[in-house]
C-alpha positions as CSV (number, residue, x, y, z in Angstrom):
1,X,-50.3,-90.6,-37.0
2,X,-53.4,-92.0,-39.2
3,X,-52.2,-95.3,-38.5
4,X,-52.1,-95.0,-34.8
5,X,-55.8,-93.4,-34.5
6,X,-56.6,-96.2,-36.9
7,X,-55.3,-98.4,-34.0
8,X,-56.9,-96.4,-31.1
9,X,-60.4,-97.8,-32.8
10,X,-61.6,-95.6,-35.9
11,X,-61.2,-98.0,-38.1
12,X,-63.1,-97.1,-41.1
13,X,-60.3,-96.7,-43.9
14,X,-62.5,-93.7,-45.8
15,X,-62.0,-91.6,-42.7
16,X,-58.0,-91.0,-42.4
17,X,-57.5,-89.1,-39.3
18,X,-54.7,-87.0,-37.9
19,X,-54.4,-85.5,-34.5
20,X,-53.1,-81.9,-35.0
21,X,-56.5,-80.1,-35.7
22,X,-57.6,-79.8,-32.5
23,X,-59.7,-82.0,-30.3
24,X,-61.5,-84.1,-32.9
25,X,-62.4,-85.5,-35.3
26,X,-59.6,-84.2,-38.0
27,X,-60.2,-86.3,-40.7
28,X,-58.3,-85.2,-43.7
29,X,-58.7,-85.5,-47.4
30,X,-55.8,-87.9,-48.1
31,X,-54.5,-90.7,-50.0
32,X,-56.2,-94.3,-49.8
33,X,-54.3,-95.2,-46.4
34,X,-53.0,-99.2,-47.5
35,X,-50.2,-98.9,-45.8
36,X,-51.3,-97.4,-42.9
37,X,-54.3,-99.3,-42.4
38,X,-51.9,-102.7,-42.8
39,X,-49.8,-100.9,-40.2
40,X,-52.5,-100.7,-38.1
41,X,-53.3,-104.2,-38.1
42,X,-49.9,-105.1,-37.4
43,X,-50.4,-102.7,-34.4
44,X,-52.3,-105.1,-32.6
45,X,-50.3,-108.1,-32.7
46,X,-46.6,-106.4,-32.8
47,X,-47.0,-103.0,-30.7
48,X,-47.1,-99.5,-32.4
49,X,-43.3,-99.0,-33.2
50,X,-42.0,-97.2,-36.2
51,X,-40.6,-100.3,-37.5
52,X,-43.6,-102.0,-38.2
53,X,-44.7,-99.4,-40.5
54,X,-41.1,-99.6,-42.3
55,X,-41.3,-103.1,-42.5
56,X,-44.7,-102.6,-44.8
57,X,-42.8,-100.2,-46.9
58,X,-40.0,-102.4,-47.2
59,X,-42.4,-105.2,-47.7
60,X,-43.9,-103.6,-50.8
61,X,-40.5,-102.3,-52.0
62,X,-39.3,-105.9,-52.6
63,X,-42.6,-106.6,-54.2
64,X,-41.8,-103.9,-56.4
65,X,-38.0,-104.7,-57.0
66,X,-39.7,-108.3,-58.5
67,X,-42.9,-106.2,-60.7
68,X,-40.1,-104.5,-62.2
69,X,-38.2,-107.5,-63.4
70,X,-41.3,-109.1,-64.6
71,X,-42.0,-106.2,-66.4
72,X,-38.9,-105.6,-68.0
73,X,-38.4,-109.6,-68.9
74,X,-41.8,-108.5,-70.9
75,X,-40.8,-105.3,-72.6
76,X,-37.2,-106.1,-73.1
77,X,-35.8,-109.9,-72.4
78,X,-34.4,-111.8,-69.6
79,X,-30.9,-110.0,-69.3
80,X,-32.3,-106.5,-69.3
81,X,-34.9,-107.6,-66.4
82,X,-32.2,-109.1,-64.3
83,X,-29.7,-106.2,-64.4
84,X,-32.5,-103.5,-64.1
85,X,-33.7,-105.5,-60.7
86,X,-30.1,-105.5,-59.1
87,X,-30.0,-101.8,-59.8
88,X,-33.4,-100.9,-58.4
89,X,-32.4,-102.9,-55.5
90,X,-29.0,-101.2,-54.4
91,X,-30.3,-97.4,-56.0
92,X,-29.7,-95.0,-53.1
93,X,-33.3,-93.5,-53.5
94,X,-35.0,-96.6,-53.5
95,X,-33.7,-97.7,-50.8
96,X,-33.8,-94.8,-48.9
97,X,-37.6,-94.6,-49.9
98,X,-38.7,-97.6,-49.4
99,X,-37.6,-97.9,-45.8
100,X,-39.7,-95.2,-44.7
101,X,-43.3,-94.9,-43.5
102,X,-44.5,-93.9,-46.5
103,X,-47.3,-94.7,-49.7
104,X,-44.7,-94.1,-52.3
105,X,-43.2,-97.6,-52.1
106,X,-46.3,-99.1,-52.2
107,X,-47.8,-96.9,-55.0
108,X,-44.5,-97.5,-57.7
109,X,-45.0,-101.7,-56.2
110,X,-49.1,-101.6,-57.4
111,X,-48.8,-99.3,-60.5
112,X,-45.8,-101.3,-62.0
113,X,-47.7,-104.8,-61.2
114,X,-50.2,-103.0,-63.1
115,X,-48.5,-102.5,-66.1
116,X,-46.7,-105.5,-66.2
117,X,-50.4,-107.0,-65.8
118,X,-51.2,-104.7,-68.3
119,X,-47.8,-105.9,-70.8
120,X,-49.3,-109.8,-70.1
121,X,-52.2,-108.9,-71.1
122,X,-51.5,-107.7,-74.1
123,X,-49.1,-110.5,-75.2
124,X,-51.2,-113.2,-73.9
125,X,-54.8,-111.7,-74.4
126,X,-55.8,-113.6,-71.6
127,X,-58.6,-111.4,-69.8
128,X,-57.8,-112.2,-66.4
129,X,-54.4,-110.3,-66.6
130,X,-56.7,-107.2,-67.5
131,X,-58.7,-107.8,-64.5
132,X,-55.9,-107.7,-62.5
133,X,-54.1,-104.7,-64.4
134,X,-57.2,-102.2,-63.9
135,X,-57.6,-103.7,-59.9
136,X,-54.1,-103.3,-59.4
137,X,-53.5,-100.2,-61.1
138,X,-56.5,-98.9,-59.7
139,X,-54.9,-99.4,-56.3
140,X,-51.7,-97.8,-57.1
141,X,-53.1,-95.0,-58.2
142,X,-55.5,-94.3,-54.7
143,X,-52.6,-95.1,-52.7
144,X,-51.0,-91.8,-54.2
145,X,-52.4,-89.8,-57.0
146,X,-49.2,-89.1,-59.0
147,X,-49.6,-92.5,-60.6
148,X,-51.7,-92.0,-62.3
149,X,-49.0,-90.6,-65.1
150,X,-48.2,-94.5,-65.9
151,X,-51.3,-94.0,-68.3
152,X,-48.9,-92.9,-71.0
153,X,-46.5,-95.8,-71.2
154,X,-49.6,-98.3,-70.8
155,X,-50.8,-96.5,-73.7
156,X,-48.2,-97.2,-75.8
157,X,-47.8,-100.8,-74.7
158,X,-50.9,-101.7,-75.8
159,X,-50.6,-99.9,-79.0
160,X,-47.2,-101.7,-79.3
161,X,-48.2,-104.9,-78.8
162,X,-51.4,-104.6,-79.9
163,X,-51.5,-102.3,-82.9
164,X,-55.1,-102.1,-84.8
165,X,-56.2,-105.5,-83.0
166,X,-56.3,-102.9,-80.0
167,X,-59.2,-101.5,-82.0
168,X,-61.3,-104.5,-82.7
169,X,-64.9,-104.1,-81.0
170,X,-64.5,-107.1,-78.3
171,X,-61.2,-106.0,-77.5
172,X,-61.4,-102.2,-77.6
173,X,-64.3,-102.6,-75.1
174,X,-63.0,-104.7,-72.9
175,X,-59.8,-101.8,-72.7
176,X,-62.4,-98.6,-72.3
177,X,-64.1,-100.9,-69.4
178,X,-60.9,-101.4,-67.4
179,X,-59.8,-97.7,-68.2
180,X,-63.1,-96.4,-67.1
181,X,-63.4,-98.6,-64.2
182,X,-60.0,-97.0,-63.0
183,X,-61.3,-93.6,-63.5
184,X,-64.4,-93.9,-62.0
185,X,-62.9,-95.3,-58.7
186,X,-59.7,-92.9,-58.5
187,X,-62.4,-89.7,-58.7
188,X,-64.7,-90.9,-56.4
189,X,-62.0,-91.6,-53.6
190,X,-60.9,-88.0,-54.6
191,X,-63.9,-86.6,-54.6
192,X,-64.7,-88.0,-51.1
193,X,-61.0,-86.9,-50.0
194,X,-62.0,-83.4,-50.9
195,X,-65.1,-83.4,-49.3
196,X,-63.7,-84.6,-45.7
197,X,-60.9,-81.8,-46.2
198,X,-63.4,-79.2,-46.9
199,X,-65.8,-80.5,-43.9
200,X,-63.3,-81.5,-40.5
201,X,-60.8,-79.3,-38.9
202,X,-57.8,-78.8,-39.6
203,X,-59.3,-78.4,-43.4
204,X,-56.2,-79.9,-45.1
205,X,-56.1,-81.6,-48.6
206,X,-52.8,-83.3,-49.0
207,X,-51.3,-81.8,-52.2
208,X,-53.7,-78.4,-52.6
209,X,-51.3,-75.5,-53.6
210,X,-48.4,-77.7,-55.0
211,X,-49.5,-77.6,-58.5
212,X,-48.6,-75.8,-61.4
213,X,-50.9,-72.9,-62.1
214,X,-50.8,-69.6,-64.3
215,X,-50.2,-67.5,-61.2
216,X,-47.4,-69.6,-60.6
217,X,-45.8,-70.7,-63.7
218,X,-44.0,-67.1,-63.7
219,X,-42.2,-68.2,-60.2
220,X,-41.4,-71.5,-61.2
221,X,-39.6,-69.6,-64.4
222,X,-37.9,-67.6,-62.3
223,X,-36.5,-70.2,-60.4
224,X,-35.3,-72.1,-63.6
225,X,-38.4,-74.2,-62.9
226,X,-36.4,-76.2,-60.3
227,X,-34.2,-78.1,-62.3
228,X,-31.1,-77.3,-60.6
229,X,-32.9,-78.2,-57.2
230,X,-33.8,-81.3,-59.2
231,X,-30.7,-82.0,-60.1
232,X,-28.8,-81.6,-56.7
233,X,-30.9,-84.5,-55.4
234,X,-30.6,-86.6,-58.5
235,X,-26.8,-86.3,-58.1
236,X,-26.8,-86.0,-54.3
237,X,-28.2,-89.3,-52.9
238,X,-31.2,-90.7,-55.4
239,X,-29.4,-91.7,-58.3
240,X,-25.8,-90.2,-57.7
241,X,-23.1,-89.5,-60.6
242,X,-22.6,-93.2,-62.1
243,X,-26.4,-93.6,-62.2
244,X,-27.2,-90.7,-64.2
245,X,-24.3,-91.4,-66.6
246,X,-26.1,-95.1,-66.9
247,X,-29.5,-93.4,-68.2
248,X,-28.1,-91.2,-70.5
249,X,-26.8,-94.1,-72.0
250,X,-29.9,-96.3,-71.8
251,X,-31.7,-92.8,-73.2
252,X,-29.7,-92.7,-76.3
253,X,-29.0,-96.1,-76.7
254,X,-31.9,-97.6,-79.2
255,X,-33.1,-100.9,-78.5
256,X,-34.4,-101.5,-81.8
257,X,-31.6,-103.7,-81.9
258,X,-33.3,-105.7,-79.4
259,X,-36.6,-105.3,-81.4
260,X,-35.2,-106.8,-84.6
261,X,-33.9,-110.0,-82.5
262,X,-36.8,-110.6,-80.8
263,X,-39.1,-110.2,-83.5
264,X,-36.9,-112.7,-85.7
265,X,-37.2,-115.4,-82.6
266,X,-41.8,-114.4,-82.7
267,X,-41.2,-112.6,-79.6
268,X,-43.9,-109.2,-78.9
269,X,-42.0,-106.6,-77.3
270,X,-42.4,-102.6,-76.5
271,X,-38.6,-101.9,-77.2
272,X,-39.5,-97.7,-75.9
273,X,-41.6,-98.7,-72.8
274,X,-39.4,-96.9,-70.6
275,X,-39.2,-94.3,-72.7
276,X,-42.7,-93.6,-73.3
277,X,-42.1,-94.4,-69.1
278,X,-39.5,-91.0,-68.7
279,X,-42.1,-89.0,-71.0
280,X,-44.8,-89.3,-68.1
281,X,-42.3,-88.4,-65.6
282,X,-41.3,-85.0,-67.4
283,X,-45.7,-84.2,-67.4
284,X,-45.4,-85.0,-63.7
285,X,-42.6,-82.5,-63.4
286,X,-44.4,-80.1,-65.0
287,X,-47.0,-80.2,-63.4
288,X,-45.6,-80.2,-59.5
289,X,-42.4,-79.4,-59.7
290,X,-42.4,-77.4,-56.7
291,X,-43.9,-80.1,-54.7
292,X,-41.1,-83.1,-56.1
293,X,-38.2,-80.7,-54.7
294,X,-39.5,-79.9,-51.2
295,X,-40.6,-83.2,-50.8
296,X,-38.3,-85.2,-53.0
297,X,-39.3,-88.5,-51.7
298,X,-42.7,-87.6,-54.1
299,X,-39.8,-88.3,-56.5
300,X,-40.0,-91.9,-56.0
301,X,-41.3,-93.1,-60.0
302,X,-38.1,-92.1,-61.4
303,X,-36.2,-94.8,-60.1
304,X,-38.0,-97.8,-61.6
305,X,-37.4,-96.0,-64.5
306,X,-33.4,-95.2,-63.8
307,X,-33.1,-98.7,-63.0
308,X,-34.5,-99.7,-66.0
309,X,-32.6,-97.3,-68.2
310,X,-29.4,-98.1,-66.6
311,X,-29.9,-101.8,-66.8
312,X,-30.6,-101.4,-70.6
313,X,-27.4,-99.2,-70.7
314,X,-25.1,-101.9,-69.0
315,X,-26.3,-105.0,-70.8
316,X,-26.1,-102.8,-73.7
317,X,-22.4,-101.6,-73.4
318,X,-21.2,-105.1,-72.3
319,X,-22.6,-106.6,-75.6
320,X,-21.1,-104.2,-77.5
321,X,-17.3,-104.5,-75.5
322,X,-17.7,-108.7,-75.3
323,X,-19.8,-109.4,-77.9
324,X,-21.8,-112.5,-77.0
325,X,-18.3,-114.3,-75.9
326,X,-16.6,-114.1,-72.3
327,X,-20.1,-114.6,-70.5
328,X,-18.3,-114.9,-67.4
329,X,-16.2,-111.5,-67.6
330,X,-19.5,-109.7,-68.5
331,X,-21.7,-111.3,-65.7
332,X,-18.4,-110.3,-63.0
333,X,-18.6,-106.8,-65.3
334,X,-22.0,-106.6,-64.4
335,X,-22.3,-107.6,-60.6
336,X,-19.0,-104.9,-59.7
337,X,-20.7,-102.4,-61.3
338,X,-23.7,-102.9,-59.3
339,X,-21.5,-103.3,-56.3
340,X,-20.1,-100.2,-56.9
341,X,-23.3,-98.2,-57.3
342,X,-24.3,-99.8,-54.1
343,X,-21.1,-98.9,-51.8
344,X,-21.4,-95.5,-53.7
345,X,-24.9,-95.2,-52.6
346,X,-25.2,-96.1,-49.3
347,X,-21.7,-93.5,-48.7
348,X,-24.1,-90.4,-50.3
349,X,-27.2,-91.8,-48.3
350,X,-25.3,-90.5,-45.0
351,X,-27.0,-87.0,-44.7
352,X,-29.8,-88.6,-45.1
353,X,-30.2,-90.3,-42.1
354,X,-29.5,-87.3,-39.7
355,X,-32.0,-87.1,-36.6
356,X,-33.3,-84.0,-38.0
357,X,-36.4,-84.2,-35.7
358,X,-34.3,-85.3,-32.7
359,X,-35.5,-82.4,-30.5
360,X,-39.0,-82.4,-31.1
361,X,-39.2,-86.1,-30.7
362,X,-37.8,-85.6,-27.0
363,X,-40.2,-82.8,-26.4
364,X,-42.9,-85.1,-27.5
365,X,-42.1,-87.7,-25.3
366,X,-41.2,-85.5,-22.7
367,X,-44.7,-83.9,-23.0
368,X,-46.5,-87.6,-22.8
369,X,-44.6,-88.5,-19.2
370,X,-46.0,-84.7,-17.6
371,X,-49.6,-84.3,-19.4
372,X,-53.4,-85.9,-18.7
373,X,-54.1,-88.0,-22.4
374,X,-57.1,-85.8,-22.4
375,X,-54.6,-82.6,-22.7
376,X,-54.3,-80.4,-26.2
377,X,-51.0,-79.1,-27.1
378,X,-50.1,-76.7,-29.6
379,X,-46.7,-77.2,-31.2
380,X,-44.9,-74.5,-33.1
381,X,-43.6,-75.2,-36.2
382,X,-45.3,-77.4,-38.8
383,X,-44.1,-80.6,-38.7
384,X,-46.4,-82.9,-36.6
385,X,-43.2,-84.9,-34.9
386,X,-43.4,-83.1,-31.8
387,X,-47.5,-83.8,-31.2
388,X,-47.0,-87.2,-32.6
389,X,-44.9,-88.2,-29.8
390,X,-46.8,-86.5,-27.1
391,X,-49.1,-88.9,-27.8
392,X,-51.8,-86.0,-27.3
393,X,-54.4,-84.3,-30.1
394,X,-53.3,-80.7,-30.5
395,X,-52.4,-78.2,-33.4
396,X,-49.9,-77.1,-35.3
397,X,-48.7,-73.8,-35.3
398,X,-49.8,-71.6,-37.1
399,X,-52.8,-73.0,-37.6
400,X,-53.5,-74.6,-41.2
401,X,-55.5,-71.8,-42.1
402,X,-52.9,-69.4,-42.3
403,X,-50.6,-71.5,-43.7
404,X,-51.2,-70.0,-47.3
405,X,-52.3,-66.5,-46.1
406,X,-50.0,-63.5,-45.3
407,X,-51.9,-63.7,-41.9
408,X,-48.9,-65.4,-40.5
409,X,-45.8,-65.8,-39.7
410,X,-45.6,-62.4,-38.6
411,X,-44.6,-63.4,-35.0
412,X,-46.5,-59.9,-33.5
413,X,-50.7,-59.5,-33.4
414,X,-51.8,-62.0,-36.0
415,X,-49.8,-64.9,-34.5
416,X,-50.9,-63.5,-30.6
417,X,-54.2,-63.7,-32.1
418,X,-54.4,-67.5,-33.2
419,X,-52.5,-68.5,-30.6
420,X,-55.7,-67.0,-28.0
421,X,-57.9,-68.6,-30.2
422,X,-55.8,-71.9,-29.6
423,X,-55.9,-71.3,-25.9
424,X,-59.3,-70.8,-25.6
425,X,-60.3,-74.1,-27.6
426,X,-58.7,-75.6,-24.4
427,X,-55.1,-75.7,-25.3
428,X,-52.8,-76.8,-22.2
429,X,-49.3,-77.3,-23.5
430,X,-47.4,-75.1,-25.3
431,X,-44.1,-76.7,-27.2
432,X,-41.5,-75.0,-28.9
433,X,-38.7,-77.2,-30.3
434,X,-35.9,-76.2,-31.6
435,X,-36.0,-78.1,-34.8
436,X,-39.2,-76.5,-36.3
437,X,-39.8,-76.3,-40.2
438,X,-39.6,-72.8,-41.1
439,X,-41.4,-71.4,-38.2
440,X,-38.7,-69.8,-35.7
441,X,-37.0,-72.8,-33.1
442,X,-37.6,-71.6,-29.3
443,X,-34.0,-69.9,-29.3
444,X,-34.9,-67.8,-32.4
445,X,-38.2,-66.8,-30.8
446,X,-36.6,-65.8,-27.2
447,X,-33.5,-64.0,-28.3
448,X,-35.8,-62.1,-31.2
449,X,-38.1,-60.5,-28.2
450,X,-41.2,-60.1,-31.0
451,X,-44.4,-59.0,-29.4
452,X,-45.4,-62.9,-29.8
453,X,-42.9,-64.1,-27.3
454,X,-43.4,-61.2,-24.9
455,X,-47.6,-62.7,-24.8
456,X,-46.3,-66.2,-24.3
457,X,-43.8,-65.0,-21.7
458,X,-46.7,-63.0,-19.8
459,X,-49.5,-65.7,-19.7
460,X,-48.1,-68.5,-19.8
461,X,-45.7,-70.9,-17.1
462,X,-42.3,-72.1,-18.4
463,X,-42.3,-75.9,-17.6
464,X,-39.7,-77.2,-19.0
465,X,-36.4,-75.8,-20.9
466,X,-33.3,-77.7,-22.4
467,X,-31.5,-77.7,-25.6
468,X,-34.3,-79.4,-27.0
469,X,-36.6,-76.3,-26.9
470,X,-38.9,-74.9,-24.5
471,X,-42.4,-76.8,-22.5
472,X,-45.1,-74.2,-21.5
473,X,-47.7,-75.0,-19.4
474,X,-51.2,-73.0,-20.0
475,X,-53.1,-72.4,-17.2
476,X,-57.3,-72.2,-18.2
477,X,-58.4,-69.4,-20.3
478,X,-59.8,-66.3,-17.8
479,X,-63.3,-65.5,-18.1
480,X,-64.4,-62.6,-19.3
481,X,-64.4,-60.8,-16.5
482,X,-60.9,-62.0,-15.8
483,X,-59.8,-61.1,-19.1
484,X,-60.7,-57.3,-18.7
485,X,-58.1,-56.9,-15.6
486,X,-55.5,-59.3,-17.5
487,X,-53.2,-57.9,-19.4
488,X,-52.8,-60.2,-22.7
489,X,-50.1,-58.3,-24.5
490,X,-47.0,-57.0,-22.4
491,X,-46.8,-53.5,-23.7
């Protein structure tokens, strides 16, 4: 949706603009939009089609796939790099992920060219390679926030490689500068995203209320803190069983082994990288636990990471069954076990991939052939899909206001109240899918009879009805005077 009204001509990149908040504008305090705004651009030479957006997450996942073995050729060796690629290339998650309009493919592509820019950096001293970690990083972490926990590994690369050179005037400056620099730009962009949520309708800040906070710690207890949630998607389709077993291994095998060769050959490596690497992922969990469950594809770091771990597991175990003989047999070793992980995968990825939006993308579309482009609909439920495709500005209901409030949800006075306030903005569609988020579907609503559907069965015209859900049509709001004589609220 913010790359299409980037496309429809509001093309300034600070402004990131939905179309569920009513008539306009509804900017939104968001994430730096890169791969929307690339979308967008593609827009006017290919069409807007879904596809063209996947294609730039697919774009930046391969990037990625090739940051991580440069990366891990740094940290580790050549072997270790290789493997860990292959696996990040065929790991369920990944794959999943980063076919899907969505920042988190590009963010793990930038902050891990970061840190390997970072790693080079540090091996090489050669400043342009800091340059280019703090501008790259520095994009990573704008095109989503939560990247900004790779700070603790890069720590202890440079301590690592560096040691007390690290502290040497010319060279500890030059590290502040590129540290500050990052942390200057990622607040102001943050800053800015706050202010826009807190000054256009619908008032939305992408991420407020998923955090951890004292109020909620007690909750997040209660509900083992989500581990078991964690761990059903872990073992369900991100990683799957073989994977997990992989970073155990890669967890508990050392690889000080590796450091002892590699320093006897004048080789500079950071043998617990990707363990320094898991260690920011359990603060991320900590902090937003909540948030990585219901929206697991926020989960999208640890898979670098399993990759790496179970590349470092499997070149690992290999050496230690073969020894450095039978090169062939390990390599074959190697590539079926990939294979496997891969036909394993791609079976558990199946669920996945069910049309769970079907029905409100055919009301959406079925809303865009009947209504005027100037038309506001109001679609119950709060996923966007439905407005989206109706290629009209609208809201979602409930509103955003009460999303976080006991005002709604209550499907009797409160909700008959925001939906008047709805109509009277100038709503003239009413859509009720019947694969909503949460919010009742439109068979739910009828067969419950709640004062809510009894209002929407009064005032308004049934359009349209089909398994997909229900189409209303709103005729103008009455006039005062009108309003007095109309009854609002079948009694």
């Amino acid at each position: 949706m913010m790359a299409q009204n980037f496309y429809r001509g509001h093309w300034n990149i600070l402004y990131p603009e939905v179309a569920w908040g009513g008539p306009g504008p509804n900017y939104q305090g968001r994430e730096f939009q890169i791969v929307t705004y690339i979308a967008a651009n593609l827009y006017r030479v290919l069409g807007q089609h879904e596809w063209v957006g996947r294609s730039v997450a697919v774009a930046f996942g391969l990037w990625g796939i090739f940051a991580l073995y440069q990366l891990t050729r740094r940290v580790w060796d050549d072997e270790r790099a290789l493997v860990s690629a292959a696996l990040m290339s065929v790991l369920p998650g990944a794959v999943f992920i980063e076919r899907s309009f969505l920042p988190d493919p590009a963010m793990v592509a930038l902050v891990i060219t970061g840190l390997w820019m970072l790693v080079a950096y540090c091996q090489t001293e050669q400043r342009h390679y800091l340059v280019l970690a703090a501008l790259v990083g520095t994009l990573g972490i704008l095109t989503k926030l939560p990247g900004i926990v790779v700070g603790l590994p890069a720590v202890y690369a440079i301590y690592a490689l560096l040691g007390r050179r690290a502290l040497e005037r010319k060279r500890l400056m030059a590290l502040l500068a590129a540290a500050a620099s990052v942390l200057i730009i990622v607040s102001t962009y943050y800053l800015w995203a706050r202010h826009l949520s807190l000054t256009y309708p619908p008032y939305h800040f992408a991420g407020a209320h998923k955090f951890v906070s004292v109020a909620k710690i007690g909750k997040w207890i209660k509900h083992s803190y989500f581990v078991p949630d964690v761990t059903r998607h872990l073992v369900g389709w991100m990683w799957t069983l073989p994977v997990i077993v992989l970073v155990v291994i890669g967890l508990i095998r050392s690889p000080l082994e590796l450091q002892k060769s590699e320093c006897e050959r004048g080789s500079r490596r950071a043998p617990w990288f990707f363990h320094w690497f898991g260690v920011a992922l359990l603060i991320q969990f900590f902090v937003e636990a909540q948030h990585l469950v219901e929206d697991p594809q926020n989960m999208h770091l640890v898979n670098p990471f399993a990759a790496a771990m179970g590349g470092q597991a499997l070149v690992s175990v290999s050496e230690w069954i073969y020894g450095r003989r039978y090169k062939s047999l390990r390599v074959a070793g190697l590539i079926g076990i990939v294979a496997l992980i891969a036909l394993l995968g791609r079976q558990q990825l199946g669920v996945r991939y069910k049309p769970s939006y079907e029905h409100s993308y055919r009301i959406g579309t079925t809303v865009s052939k009947i209504a005027d482009s100037n038309d506001l609909i109001v679609s119950f439920g709060l996923n966007p899909v439905t407005i989206y495709y109706s290629r009209l500005r609208g809201w979602l209901f409930p509103p955003t206001e009460m999303w976080h409030t006991p005002r709604g949800w209550d499907y009797g006075q409160d909700d008959i109240d925001a939906l008047k306030s709805l109509w009277e903005q100038g709503a003239r569609w009413l859509a009720i899918s019947n694969s909503n988020d949460e919010y009742k579907n439109a068979r739910d609503l009828k067969e419950g009879r709640s004062e809510l559907w009894k209002f929407i069965e009064t005032n308004f015209e049934l359009y349209d009805e089909s398994e997909d859900g229900m189409i209303f049509r709103l005729p103008a709001y009455p006039s005062r005077s009108t309003s007095e004589q109309r009854v609002f609220v079948a009694r």
